[in-house]
gemmi code that builds the backbone of each chain (N, CA, C; Angstrom):
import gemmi

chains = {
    "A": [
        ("UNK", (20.916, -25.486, -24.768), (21.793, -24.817, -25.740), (22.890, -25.767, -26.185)),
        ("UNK", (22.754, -26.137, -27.563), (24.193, -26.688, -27.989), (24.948, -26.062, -28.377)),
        ("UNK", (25.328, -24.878, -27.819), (26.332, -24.116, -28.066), (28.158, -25.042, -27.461)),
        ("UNK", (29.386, -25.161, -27.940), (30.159, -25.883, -27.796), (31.602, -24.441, -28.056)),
        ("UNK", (32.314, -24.343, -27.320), (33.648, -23.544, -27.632), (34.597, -23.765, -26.858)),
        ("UNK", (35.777, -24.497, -27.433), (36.474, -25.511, -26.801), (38.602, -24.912, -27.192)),
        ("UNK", (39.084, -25.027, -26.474), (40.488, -25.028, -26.758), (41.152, -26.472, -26.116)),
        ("UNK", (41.816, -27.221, -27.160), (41.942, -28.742, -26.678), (43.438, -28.865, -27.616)),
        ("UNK", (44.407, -29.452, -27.206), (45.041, -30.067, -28.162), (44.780, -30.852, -28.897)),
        ("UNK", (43.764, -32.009, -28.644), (43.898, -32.619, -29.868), (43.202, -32.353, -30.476)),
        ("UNK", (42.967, -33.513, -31.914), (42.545, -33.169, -33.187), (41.148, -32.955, -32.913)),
        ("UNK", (40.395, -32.719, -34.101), (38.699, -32.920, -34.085), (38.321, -33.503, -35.263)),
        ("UNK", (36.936, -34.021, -35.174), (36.451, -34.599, -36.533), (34.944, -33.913, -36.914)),
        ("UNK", (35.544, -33.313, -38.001), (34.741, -32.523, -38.392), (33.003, -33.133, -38.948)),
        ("UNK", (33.481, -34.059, -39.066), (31.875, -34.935, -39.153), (31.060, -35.216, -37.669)),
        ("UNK", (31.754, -35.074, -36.656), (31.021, -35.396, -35.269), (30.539, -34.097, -34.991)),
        ("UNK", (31.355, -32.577, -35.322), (30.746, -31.225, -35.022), (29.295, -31.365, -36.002)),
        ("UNK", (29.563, -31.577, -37.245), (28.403, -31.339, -38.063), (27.205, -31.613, -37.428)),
        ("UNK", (27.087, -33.479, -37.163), (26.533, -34.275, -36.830), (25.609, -33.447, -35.332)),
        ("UNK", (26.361, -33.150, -35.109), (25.887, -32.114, -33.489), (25.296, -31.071, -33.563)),
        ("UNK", (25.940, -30.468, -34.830), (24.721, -29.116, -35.222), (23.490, -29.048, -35.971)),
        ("UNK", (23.718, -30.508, -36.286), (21.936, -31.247, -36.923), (21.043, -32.239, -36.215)),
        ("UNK", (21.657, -32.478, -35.591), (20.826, -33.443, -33.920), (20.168, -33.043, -33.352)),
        ("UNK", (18.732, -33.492, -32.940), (17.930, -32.997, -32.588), (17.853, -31.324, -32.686)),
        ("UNK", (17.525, -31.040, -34.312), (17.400, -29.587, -35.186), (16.499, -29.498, -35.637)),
        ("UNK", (15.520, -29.459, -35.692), (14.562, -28.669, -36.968), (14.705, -27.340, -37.307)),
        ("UNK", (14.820, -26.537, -36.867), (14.575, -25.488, -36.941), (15.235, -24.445, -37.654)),
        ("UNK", (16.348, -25.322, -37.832), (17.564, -24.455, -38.967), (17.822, -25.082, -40.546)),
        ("UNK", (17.825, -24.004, -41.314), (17.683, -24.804, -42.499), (19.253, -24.316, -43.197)),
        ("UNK", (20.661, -24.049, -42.601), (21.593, -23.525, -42.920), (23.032, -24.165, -42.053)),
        ("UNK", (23.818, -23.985, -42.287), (25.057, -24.535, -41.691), (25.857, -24.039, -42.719)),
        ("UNK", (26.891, -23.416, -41.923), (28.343, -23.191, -42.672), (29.133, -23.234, -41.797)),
        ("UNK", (30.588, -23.537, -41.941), (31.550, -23.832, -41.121), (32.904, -23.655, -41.982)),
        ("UNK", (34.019, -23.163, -41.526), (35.059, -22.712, -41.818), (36.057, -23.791, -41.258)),
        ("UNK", (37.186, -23.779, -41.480), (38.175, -24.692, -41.291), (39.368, -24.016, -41.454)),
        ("UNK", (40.515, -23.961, -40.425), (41.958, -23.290, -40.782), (42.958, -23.986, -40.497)),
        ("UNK", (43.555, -24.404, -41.206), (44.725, -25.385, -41.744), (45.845, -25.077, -41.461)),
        ("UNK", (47.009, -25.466, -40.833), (48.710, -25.176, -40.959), (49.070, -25.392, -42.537)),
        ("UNK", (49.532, -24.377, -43.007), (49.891, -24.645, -44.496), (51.634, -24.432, -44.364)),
        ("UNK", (52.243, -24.363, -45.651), (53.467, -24.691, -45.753), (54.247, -23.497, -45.661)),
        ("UNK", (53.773, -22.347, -46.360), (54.468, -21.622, -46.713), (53.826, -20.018, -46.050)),
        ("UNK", (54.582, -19.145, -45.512), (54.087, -18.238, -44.381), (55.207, -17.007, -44.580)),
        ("UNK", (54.946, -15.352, -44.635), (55.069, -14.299, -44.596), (57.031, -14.797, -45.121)),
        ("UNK", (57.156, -15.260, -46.374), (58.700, -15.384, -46.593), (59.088, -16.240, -46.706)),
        ("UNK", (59.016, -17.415, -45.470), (59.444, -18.577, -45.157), (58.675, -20.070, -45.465)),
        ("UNK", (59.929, -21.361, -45.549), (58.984, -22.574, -45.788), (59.235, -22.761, -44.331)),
        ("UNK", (56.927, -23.327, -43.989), (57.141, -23.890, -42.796), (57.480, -25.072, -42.753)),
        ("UNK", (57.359, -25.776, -41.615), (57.344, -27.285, -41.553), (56.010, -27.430, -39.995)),
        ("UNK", (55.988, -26.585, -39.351), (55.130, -26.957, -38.209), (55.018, -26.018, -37.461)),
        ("UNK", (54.258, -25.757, -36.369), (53.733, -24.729, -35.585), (53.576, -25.012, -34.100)),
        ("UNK", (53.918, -24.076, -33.228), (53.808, -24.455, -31.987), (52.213, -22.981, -31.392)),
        ("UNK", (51.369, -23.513, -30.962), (50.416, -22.306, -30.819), (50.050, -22.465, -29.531)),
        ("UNK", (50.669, -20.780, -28.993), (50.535, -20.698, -27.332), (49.206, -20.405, -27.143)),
        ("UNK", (48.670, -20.067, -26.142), (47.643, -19.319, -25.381), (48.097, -19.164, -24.259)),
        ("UNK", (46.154, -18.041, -23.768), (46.573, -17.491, -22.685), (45.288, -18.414, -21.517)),
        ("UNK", (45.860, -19.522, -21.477), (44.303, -20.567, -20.838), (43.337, -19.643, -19.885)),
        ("UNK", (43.986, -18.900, -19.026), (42.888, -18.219, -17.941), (41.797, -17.243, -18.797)),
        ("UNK", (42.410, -17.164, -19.819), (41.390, -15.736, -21.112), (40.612, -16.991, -22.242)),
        ("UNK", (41.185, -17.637, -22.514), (41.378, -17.876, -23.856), (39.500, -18.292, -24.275)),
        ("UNK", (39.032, -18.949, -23.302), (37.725, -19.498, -23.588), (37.086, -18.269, -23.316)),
        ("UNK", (37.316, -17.729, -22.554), (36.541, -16.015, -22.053), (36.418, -15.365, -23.039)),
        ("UNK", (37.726, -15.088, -24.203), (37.755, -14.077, -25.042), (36.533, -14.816, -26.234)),
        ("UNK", (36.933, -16.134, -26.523), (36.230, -17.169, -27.397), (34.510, -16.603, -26.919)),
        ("UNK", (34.336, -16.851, -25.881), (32.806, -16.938, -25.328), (31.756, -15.358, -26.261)),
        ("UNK", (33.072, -14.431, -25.489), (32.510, -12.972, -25.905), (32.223, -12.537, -27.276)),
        ("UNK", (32.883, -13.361, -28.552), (33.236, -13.332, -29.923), (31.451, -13.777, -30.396)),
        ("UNK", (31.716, -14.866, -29.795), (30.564, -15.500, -29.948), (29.313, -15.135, -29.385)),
        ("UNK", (29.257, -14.672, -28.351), (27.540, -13.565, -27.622), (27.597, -12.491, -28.477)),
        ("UNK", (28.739, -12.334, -28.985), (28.468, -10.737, -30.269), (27.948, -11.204, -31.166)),
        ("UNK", (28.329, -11.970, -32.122), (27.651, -12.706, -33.043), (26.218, -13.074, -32.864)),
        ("UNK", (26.492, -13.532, -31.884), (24.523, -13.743, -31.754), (23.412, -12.468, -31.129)),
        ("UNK", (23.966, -11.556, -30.906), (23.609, -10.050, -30.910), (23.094, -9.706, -32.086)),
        ("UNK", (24.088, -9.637, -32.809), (24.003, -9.297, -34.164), (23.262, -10.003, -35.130)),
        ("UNK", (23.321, -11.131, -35.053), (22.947, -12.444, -35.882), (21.336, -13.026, -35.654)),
        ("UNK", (20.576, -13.693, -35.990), (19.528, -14.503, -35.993), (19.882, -16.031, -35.977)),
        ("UNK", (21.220, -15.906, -35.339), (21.549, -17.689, -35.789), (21.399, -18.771, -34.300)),
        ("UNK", (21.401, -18.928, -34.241), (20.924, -20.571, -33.407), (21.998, -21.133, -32.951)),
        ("UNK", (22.690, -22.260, -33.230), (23.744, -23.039, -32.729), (25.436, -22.520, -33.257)),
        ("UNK", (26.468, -22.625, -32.475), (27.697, -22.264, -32.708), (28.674, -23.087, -32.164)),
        ("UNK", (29.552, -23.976, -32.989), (30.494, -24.555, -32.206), (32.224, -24.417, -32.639)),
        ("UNK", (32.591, -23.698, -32.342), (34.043, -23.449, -31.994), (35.274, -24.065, -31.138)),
        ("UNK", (36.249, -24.992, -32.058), (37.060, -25.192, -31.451), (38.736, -25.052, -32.069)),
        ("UNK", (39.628, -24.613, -30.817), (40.861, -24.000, -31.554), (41.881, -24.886, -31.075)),
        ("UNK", (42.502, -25.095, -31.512), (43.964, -26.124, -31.098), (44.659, -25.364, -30.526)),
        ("UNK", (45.478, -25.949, -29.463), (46.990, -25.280, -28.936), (48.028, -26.752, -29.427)),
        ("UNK", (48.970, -26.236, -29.099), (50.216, -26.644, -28.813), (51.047, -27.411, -30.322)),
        ("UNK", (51.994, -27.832, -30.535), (52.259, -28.593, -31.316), (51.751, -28.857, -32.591)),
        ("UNK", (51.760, -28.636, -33.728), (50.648, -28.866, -34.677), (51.828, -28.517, -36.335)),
        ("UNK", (51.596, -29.787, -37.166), (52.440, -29.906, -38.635), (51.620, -29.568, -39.759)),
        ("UNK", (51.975, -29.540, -41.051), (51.886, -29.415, -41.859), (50.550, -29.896, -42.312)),
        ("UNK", (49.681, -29.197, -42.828), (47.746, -29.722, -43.000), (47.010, -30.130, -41.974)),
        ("UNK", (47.785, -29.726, -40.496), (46.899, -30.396, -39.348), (46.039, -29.316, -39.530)),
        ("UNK", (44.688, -29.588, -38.652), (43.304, -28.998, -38.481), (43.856, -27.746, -37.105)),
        ("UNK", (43.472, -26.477, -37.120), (44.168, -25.507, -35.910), (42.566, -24.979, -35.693)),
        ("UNK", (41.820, -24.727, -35.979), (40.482, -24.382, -35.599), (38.673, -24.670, -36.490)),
        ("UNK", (38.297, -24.438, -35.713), (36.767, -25.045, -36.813), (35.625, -24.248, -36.329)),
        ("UNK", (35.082, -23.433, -36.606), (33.928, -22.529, -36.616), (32.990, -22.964, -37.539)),
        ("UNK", (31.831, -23.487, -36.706), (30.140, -23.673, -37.334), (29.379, -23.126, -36.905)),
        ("UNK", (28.406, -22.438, -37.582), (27.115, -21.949, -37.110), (26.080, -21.949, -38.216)),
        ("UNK", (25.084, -22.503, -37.146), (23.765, -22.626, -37.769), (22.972, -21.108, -37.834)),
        ("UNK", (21.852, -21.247, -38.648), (20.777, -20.478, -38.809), (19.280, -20.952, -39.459)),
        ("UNK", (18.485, -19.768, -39.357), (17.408, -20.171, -40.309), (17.528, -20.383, -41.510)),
        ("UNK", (18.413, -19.187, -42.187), (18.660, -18.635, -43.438), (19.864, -18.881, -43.528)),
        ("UNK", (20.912, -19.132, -44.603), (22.195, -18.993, -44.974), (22.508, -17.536, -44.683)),
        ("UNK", (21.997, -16.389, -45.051), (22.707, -14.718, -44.787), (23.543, -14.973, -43.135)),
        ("UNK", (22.367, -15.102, -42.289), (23.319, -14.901, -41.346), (23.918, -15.919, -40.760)),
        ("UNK", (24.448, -17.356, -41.263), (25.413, -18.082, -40.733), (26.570, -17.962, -41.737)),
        ("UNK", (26.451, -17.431, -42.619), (27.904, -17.233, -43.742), (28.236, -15.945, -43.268)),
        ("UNK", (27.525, -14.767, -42.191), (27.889, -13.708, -42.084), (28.608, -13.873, -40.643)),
        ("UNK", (27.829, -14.363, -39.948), (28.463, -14.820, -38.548), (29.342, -15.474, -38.087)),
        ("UNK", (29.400, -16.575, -39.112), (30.753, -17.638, -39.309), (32.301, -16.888, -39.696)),
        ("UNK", (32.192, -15.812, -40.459), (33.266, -14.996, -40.903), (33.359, -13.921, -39.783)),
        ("UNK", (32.468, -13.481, -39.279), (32.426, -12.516, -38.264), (32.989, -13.292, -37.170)),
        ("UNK", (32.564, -14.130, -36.528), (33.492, -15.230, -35.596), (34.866, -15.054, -35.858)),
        ("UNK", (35.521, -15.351, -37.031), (36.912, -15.610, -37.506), (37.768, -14.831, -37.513)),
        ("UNK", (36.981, -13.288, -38.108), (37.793, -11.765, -38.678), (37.542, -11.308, -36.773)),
        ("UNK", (36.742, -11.758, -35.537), (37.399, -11.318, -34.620), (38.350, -11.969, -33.534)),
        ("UNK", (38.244, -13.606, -34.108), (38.842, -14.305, -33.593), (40.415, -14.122, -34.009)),
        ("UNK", (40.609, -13.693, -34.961), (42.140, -13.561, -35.509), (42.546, -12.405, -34.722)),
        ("UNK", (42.110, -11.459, -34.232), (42.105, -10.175, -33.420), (41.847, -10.004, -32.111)),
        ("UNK", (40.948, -10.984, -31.607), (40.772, -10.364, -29.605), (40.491, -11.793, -29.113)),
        ("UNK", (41.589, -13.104, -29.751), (41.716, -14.193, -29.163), (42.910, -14.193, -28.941)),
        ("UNK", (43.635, -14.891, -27.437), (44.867, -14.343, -26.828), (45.713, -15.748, -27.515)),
        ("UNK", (45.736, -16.137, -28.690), (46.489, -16.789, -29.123), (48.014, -16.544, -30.209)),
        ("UNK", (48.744, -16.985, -30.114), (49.913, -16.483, -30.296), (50.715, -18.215, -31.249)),
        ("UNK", (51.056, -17.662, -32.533), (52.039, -18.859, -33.034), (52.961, -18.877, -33.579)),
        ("UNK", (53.778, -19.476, -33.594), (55.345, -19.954, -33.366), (55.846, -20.735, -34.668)),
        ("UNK", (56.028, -20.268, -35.776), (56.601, -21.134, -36.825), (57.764, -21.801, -36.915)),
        ("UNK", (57.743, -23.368, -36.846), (59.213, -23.986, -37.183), (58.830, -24.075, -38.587)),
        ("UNK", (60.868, -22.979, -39.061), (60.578, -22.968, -40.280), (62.001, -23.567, -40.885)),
        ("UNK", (62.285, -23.668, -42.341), (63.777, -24.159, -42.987), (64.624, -23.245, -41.970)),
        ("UNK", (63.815, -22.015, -41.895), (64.944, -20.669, -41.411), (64.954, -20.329, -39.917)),
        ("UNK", (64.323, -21.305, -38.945), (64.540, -21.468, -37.812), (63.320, -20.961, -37.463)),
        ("UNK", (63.120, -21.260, -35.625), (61.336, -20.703, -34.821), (61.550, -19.348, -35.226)),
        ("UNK", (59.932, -18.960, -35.586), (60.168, -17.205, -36.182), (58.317, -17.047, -35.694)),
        ("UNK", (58.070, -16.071, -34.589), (56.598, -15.842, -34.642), (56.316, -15.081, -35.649)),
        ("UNK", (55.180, -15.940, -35.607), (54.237, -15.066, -36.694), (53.806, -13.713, -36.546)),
        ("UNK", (54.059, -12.797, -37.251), (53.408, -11.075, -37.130), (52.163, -10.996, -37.162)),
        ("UNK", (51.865, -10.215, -36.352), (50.123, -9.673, -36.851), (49.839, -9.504, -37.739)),
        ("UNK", (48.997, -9.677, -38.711), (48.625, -8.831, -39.937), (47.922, -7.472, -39.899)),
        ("UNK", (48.418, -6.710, -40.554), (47.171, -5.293, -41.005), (45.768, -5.848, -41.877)),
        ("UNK", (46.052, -6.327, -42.624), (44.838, -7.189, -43.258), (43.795, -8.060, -42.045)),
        ("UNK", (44.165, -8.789, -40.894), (43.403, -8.975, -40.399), (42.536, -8.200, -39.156)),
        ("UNK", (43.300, -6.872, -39.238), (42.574, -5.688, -38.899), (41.768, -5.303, -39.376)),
        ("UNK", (41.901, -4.896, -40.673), (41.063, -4.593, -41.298), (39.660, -5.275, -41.545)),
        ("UNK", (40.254, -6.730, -41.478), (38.811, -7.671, -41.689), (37.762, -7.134, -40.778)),
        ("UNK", (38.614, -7.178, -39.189), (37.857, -6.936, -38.318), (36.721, -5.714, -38.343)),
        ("UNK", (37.545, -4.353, -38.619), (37.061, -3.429, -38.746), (35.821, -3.171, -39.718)),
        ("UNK", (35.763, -4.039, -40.915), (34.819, -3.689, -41.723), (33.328, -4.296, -40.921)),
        ("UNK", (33.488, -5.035, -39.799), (31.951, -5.510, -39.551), (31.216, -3.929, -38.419)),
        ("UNK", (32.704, -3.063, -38.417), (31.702, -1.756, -38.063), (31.628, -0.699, -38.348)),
        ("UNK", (31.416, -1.008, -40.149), (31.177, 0.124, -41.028), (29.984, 0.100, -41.393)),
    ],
    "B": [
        ("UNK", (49.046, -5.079, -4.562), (50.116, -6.200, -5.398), (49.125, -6.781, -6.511)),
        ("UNK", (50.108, -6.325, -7.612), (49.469, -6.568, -8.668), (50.115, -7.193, -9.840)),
        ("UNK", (49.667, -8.699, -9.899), (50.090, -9.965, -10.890), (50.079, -10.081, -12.114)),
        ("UNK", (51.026, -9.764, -12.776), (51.047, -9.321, -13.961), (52.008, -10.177, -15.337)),
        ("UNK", (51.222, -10.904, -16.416), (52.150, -12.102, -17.271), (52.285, -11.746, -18.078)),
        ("UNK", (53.555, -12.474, -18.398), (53.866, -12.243, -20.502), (53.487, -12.921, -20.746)),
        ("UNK", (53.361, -13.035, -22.150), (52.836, -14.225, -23.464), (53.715, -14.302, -24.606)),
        ("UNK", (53.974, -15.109, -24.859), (54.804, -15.285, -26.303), (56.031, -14.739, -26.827)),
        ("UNK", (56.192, -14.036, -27.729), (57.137, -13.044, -27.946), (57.718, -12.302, -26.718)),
        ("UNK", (56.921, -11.416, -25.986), (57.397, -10.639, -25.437), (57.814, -11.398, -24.192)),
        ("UNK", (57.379, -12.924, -23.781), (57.415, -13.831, -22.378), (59.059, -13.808, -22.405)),
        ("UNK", (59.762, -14.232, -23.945), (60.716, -14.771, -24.425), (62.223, -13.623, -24.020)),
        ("UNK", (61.724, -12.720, -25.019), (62.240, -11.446, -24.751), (62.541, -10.751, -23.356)),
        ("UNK", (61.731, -10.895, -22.227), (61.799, -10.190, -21.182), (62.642, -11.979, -20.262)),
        ("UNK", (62.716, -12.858, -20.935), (63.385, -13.933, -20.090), (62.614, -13.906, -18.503)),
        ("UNK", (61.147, -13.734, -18.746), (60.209, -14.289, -17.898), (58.933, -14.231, -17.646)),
        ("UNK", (58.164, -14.873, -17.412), (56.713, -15.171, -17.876), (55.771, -14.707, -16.781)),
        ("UNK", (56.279, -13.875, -15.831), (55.526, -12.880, -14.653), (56.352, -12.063, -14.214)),
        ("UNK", (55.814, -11.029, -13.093), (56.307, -10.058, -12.132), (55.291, -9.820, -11.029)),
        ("UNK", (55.426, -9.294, -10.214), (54.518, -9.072, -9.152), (54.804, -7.296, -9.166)),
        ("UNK", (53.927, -6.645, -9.123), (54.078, -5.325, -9.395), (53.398, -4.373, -7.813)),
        ("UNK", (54.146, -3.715, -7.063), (53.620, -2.576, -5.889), (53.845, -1.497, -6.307)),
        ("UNK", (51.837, -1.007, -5.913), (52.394, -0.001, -6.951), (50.849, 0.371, -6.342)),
        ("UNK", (50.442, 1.905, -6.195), (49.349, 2.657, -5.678), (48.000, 2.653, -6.286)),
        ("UNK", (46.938, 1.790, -5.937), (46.020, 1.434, -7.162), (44.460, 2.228, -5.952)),
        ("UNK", (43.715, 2.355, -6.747), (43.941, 2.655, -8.562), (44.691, 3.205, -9.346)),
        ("UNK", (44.939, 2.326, -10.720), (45.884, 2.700, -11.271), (45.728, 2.432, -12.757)),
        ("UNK", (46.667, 2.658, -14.104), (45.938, 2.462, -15.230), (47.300, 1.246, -15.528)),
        ("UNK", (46.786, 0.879, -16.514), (46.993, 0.121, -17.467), (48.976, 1.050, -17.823)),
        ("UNK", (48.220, 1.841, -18.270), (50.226, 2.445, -18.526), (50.774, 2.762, -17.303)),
        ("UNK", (50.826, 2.949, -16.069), (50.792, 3.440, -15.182), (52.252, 1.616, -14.406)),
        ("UNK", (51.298, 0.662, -14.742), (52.005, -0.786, -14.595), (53.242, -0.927, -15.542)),
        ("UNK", (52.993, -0.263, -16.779), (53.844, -0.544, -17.984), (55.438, 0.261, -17.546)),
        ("UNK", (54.870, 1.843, -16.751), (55.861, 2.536, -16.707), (56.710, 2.192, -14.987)),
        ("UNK", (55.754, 1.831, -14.469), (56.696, 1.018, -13.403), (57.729, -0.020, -13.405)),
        ("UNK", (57.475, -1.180, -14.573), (58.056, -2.015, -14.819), (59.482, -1.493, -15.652)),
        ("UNK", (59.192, -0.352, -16.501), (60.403, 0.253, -16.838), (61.198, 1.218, -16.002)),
        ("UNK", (60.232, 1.480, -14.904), (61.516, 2.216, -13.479), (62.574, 0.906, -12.909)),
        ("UNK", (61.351, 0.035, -12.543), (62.644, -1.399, -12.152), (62.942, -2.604, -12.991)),
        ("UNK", (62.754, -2.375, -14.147), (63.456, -2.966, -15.289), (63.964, -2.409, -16.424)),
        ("UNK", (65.029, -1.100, -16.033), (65.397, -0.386, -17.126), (66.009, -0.976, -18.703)),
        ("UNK", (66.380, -1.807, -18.308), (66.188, -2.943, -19.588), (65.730, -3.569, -20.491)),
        ("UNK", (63.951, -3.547, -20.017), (63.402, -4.088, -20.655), (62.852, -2.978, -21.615)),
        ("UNK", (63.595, -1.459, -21.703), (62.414, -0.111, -22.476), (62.718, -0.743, -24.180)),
        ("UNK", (63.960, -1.314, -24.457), (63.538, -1.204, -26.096), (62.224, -3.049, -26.309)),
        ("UNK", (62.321, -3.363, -25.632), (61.412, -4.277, -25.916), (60.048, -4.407, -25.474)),
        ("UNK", (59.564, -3.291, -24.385), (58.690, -2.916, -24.527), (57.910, -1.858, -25.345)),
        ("UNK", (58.645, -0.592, -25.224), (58.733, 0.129, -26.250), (58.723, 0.214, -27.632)),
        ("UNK", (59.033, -1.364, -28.002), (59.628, -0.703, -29.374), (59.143, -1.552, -30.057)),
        ("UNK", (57.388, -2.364, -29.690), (56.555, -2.646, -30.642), (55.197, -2.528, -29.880)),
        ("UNK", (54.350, -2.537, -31.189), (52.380, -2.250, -30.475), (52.601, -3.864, -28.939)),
        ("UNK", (52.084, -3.120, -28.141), (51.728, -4.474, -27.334), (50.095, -4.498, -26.949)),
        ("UNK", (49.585, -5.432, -26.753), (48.401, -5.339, -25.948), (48.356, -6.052, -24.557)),
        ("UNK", (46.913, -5.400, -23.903), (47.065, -5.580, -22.523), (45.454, -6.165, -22.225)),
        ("UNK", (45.452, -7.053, -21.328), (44.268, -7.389, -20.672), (44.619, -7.499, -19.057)),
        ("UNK", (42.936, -7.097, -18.749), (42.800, -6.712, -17.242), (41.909, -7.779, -17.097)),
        ("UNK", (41.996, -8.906, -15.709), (40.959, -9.705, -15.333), (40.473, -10.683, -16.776)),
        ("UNK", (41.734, -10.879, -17.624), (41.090, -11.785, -18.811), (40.428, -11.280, -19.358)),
        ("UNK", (39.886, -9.740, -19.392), (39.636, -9.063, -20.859), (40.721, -7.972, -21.861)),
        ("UNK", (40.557, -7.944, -22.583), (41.285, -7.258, -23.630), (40.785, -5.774, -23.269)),
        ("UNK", (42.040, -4.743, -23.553), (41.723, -3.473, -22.579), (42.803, -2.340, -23.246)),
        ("UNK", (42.807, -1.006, -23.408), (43.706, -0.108, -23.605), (44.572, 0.517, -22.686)),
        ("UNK", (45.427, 0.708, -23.084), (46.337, 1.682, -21.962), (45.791, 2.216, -20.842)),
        ("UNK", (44.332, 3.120, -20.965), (44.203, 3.896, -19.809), (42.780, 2.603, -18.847)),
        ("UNK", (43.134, 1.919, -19.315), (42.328, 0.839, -18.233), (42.314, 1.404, -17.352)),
        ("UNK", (41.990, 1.043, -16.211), (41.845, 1.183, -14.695), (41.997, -0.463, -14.315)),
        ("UNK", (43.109, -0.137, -13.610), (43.450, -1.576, -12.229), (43.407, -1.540, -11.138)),
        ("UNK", (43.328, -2.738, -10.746), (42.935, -1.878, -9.140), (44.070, -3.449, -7.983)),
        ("UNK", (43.849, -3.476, -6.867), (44.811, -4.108, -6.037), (43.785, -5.883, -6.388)),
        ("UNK", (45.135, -6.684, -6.799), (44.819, -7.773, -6.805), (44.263, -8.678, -8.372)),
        ("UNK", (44.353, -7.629, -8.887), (43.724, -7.680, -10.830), (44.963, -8.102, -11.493)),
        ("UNK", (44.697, -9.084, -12.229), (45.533, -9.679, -12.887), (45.650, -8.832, -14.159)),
        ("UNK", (46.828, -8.845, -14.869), (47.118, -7.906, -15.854), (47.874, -8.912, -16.688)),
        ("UNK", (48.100, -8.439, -17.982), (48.787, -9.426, -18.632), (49.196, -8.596, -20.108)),
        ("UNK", (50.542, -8.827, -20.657), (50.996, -8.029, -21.297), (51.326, -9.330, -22.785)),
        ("UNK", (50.833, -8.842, -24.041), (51.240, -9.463, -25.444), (51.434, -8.980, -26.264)),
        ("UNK", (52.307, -9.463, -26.911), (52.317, -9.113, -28.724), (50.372, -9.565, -29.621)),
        ("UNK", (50.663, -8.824, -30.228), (49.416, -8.567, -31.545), (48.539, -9.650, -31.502)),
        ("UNK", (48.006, -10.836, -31.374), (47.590, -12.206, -31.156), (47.298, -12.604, -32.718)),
        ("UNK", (47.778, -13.741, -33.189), (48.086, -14.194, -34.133), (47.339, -15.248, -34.019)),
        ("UNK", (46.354, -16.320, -33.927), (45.614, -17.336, -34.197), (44.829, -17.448, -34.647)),
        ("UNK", (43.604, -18.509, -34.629), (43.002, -18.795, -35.976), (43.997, -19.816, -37.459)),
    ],
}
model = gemmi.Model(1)
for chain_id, residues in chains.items():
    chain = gemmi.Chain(chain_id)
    for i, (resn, *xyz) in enumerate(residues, 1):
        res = gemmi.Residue()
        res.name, res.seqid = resn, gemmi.SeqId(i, " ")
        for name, pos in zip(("N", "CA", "C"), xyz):
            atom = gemmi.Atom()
            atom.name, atom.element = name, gemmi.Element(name[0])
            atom.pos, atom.b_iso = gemmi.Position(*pos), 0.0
            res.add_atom(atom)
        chain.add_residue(res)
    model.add_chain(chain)
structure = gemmi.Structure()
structure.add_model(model)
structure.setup_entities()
């Protein structure tokens, strides 16, 4: 299984995940992968950088379970997930979700399904340094909702 | 005895990042919450006074969980990552 789900501080290169989910592959004719970025500007405030806690004794546990649902649900093949902690500025890389399939349907469905529950039952928590001082970030209702629509 | 952490927001707020909790188990999930507000009468508007979530043994869990002696518990704000 090249399955891969990782919480690391440092960076990643998104050409070595690819590269890994097409290595020794035949069998999949699909790949999609998502990417989530520190951007500038957040619920009001200008950021400048992010500090992102976890909960290490959960954090790969909760990651693991996201991902055996997905492939419950899914027909897809390979999955590699990895999320940043700690420290992290302006356009740095904070997580990267790929998954393969046979078909594109279910790795563009699974790849978002990964994300809309990863924003929700991953024990991660972040910390905006902003012009207007450290301010955590709120939950969203919107990313509830994401969640919720995969069980309608 | 039952080991129980903050995370984030609420780690900050309560000015500490554990407790050790005695307390008659089995037991639930609110059952820990309302003990901690018998001997931390202090901490009720900041527990109280937003959604928190709770995991038992490193899973994600509701109020009426069931805990039992020696289960790690762990108390957060909303989880925000990704």
């Amino acid at each position: 299984m090249a399955d891969l789900i990782k919480v690391q501080e440092a960076d990643f290169n998104i050409q070595d995940e690819y590269d890994a989910m097409r290595s020794d592959n035949q069998e999949d004719g699909a790949i999609v992968f998502f990417t989530g970025l520190v951007r500038d500007f957040n619920q009001g405030k200008d950021v400048t950088g992010l500090f992102l806690e976890h909960y290490p004794a959960m954090t790969e546990k909760a990651l693991g379970k996201i991902v055996e649902e997905a492939k419950e649900r899914w027909p897809i093949n390979r999955v590699r997930l990895i999320h940043r902690v700690g420290q992290l500025y302006l356009s740095d890389q904070i997580v990267f979700v790929a998954v393969s399939s046979k078909h594109r349907e279910a790795a563009f469905d699974a790849c978002r399904f990964i994300m809309d529950y990863l924003k929700n039952r991953a024990p991660f928590w972040k910390k905006e340094t902003t012009t207007q001082g450290d301010v955590w970030v709120e939950a969203l209702e919107k990313d509830q909702t994401a969640m919720e629509k995969w069980d309608k | 005895m039952i080991h129980v952490l903050f995370f984030a927001q609420l780690r900050e707020q309560l000015q500490t990042d554990q407790v050790q909790v005695s307390i008659d188990t089995p037991c639930t999930v609110q059952d820990i919450q309302d003990w901690m507000l018998t001997q931390h009468p202090e901490w009720k508007d900041v527990i109280e006074g937003r959604p928190l979530m709770a995991a038992v043994n490193q899973n994600m869990v509701s109020s009426d969980a069931t805990v039992n002696d020696s289960d790690e518990v762990a108390f957060f704000p909303p989880v925000t990552g990704g």
